[in-house]
C-alpha positions as CSV (number, residue, x, y, z in Angstrom):
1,X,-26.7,43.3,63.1
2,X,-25.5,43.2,59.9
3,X,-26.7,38.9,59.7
4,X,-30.4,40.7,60.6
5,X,-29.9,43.6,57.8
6,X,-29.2,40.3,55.0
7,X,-32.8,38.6,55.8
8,X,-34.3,41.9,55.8
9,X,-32.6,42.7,52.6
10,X,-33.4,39.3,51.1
11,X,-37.1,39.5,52.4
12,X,-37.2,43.1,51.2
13,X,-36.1,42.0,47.7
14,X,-38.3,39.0,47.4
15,X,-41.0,41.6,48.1
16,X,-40.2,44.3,45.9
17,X,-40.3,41.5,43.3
18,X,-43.4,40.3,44.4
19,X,-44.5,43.9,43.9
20,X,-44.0,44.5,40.6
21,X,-46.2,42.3,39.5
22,X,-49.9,43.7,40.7
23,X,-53.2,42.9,39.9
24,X,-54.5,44.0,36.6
25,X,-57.5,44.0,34.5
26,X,-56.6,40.4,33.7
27,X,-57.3,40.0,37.6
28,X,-60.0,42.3,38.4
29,X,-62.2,40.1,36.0
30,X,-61.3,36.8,37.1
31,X,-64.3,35.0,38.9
32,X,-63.6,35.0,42.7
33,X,-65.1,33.1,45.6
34,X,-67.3,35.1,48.3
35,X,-65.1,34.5,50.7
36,X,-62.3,36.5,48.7
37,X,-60.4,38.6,51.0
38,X,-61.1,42.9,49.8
39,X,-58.1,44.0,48.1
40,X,-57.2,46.7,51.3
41,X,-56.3,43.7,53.5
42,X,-53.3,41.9,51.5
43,X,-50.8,45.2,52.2
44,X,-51.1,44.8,56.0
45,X,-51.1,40.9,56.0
46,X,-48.5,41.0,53.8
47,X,-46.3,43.4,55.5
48,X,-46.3,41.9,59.1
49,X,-45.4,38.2,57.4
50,X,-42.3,39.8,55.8
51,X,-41.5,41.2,59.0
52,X,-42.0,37.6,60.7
53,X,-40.4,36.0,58.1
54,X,-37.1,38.1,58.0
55,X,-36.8,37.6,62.2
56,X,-37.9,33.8,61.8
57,X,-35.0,33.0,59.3
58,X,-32.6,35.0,61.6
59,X,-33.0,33.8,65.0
60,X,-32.4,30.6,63.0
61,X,-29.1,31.6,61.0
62,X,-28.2,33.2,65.1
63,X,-28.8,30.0,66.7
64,X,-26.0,28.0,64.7
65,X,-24.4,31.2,62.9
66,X,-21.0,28.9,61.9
67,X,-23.2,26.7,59.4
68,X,-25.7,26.3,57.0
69,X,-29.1,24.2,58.4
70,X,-31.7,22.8,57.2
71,X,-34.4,24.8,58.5
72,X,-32.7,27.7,56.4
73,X,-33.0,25.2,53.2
74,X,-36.0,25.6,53.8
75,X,-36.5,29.4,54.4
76,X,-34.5,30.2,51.4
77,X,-36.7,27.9,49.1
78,X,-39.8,29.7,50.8
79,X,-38.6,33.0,49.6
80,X,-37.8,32.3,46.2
81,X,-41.2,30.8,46.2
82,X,-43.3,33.8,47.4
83,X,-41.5,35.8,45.3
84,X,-42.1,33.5,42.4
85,X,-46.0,33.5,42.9
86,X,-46.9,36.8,42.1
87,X,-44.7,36.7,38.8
88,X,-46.7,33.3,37.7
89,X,-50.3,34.8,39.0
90,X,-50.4,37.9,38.5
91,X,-47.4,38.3,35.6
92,X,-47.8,35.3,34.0
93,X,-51.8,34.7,34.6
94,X,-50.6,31.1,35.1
95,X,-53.1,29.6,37.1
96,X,-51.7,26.3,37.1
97,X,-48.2,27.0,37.8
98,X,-49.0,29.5,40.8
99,X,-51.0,26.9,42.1
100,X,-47.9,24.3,42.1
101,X,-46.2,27.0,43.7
102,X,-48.7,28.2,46.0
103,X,-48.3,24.3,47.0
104,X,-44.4,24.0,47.2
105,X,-44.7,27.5,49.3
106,X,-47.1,26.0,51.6
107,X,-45.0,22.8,52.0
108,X,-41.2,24.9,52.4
109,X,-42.9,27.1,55.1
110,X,-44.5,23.7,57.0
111,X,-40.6,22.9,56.7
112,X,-39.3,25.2,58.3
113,X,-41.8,25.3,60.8
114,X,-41.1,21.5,61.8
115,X,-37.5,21.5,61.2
116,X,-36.8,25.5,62.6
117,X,-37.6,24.6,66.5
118,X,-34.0,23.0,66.9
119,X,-32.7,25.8,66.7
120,X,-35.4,28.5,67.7
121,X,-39.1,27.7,68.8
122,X,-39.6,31.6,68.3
123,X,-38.7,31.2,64.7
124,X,-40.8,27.9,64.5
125,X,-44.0,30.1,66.1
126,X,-43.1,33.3,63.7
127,X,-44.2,30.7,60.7
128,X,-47.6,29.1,62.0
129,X,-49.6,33.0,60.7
130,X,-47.8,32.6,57.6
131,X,-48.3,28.8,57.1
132,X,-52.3,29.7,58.2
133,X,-51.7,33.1,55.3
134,X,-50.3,30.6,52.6
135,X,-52.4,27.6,53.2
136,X,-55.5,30.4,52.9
137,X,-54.0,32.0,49.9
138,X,-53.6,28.2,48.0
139,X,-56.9,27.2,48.5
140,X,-57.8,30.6,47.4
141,X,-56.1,30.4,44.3
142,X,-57.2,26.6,44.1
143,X,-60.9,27.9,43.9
144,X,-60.2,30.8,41.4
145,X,-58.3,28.3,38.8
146,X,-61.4,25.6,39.2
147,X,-63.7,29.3,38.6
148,X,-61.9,30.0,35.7
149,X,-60.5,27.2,33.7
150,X,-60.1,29.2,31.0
151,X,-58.0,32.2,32.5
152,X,-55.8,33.6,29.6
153,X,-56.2,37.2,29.3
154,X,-57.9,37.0,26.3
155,X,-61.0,34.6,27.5
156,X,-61.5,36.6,31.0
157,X,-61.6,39.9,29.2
158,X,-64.3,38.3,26.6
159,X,-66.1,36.9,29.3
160,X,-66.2,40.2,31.1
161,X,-67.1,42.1,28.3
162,X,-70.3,39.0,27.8
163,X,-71.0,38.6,31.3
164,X,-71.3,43.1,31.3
165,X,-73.8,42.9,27.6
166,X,-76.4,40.4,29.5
């Protein structure tokens, strides 16, 4: 029980950071695709990956609970990763470097889906949403850097305030 409590706790954190950066004016006049998921649907989404994500990493650690593996490499580089995103995107309004990110995410999550089954194919299946979620969410952030090549606070405000004068 208290192996479960630690991923929750670590997932929980990676969250909260995740959290305190939130979108901002800087964000709300970025250019976005169409296809750009309304703002209502990242809290749900969100919340059932953690959930996944906590359970995936300990059915692994419960599987060979004497030592470390390297499905778990992989889960702990994947949550420093999330975490990371949000402070690049949305505190840093670092398109470039979220995107890299976004990338290394997507490729630590893959990871541990491939390498996780060893030990758990539960854990390995808890991580296809979230590989779908995070493959979604770096294309997504792929098409808002190429809409906004210029994304410093500064030049998205000013082109808010033009695109609003016309």
């Amino acid at each position: 029980m208290i192996a479960f409590l630690t991923f929750c706790g670590i997932v929980a954190l990676a969250a909260y950071v995740g959290s305190r950066f939130r979108p901002d004016a800087w964000y709300r006049n970025l250019r976005k695709p169409r296809w750009h998921p309304p703002d209502w649907v990242f809290g749900p989404v969100w919340t059932a990956l953690y959930i996944f994500i906590a359970v995936a990493g300990w059915l692994v650690w419960w599987a060979n609970a004497d030592a470390w593996s390297l499905p778990l490499t992989f889960w702990a580089a994947q949550i420093v990763l999330n975490a990371a995103w949000s402070w690049l995107f949305f505190g840093r309004h670092a398109l470039t470097a979220a995107l890299t990110c976004s990338v290394l995410l997507l490729l630590a999550v893959v990871a541990f889906a491939v390498t996780a089954p060893e030990y758990s194919p539960g854990a390995a299946w808890l991580f296809i949403p979230y590989a779908a979620w995070v493959a979604f969410a770096t294309f997504l952030t792929h098409t808002i850097r190429k809409l906004n090549p210029d994304a410093s606070e500064a030049a998205v405000v000013q082109d808010s305030a033009n695109r609003t004068a016309r």
